[in-house]
N, C-alpha and C positions, 0 to 999 in steps of 0.2 A: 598119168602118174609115172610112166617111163620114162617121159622127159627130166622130170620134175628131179627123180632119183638118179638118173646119170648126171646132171648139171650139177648135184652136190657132190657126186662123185667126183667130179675132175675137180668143183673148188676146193675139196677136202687134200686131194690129191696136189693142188696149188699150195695150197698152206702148208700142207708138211715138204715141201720142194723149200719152200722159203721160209720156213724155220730151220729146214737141216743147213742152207746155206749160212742163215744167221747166225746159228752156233758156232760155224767157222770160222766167219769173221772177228766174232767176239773173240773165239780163243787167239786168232792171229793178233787181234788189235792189244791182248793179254799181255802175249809174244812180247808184242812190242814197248807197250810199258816196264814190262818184266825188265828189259835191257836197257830203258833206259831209265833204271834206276827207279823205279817205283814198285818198289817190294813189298807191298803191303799187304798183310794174310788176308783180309775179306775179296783183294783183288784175287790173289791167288786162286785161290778156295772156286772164283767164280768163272773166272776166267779161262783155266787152266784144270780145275779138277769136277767141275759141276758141268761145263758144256761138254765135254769131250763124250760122256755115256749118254746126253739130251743128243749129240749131232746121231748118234747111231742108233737112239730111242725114232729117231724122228725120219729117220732115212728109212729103217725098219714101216711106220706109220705109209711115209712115203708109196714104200714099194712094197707095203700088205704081205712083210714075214714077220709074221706074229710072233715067230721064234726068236727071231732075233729085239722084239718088241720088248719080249718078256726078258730074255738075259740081259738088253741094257738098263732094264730098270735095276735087275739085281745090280749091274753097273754099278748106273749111279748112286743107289745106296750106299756101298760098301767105297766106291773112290772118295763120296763126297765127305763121309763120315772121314774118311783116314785123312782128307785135307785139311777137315775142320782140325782134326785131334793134332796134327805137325804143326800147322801155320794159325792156326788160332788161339786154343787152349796152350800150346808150349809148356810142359811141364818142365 
């Protein structure tokens, strides 16, 4: 059964390494739409304001500070809602 529970440990430990890398990339790949000329709010929103609190949700997971688990989720709530509310809704 020790086996069993540390082999899930490192894969769990492997996925959140390569989601928190993931997040990065999407936001740099954003980046780069962003400049060149593809401004479009759902990219926005996704890109740029939805991975930035997942990469530090997920690094957090990563490296087991639950505190830091917990305030990126408040994160992304409150970033993602305010990206939606500028670049989507536009009042």
């Amino acid at each position: 059964m020790q086996a069993k529970t540390k082999f899930l440990f490192v894969v769990s430990k492997k996925i959140f390494f390569s989601f928190t890398v993931l997040m990065i990339l999407i936001n740099f790949a954003g980046w780069t739409f962003y400049y060149l000329g593809y401004q479009y709010g759902w990219l926005i929103v996704i890109s740029q304001f939805a991975v930035v609190p997942l990469y530090y949700l997920f690094f957090g997971l990563w490296k087991s500070n639950y505190l830091l688990v917990g305030t990126a989720s408040l994160f992304f709530i409150i970033h993602t809602i305010n990206g939606y509310m500028n670049f989507i809704i536009k009042k």
